[in-house]
C-alpha positions, 0 to 999 in steps of 0.5 A: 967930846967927838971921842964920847960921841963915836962911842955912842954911835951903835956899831954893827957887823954886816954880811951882804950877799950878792948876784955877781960881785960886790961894789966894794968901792962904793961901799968903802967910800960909805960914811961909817963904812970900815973893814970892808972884807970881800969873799967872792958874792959876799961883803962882811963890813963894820958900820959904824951910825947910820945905815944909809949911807951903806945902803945908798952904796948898795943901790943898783946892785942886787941884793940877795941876803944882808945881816947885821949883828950889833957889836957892843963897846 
């Protein structure tokens, strides 16, 4: 059943730029936060569910461009 939900949940690729450096930390921390890549001001990550917990991740930090593309499954 836990397997049928997941595949339920939408998922989305997740470019964010930044001022100064990512809180990759955080963000890895995040609930349904995966694959956390960093590129010097930019974070690509998957987001599986819901974006709050990324975006609870991303308070405090400067934001200059976030894109999500969905993945379909």
């Amino acid at each position: 059943r836990l397997t049928r939900m997941a595949k339920e949940l939408p998922m989305h690729r997740v470019e964010v730029s930044f001022v100064g450096v990512p809180p990759a930390r955080q963000i890895e921390r995040a609930s349904g936060v995966s694959e956390v890549e960093i590129d010097g001001p930019i974070l690509r990550c998957l987001v599986l569910g819901s974006f709050q917990p990324l975006l609870e991740a991303l308070r405090g930090h400067e934001v200059i461009s976030l894109t999500s593309t969905p993945i379909t499954q």
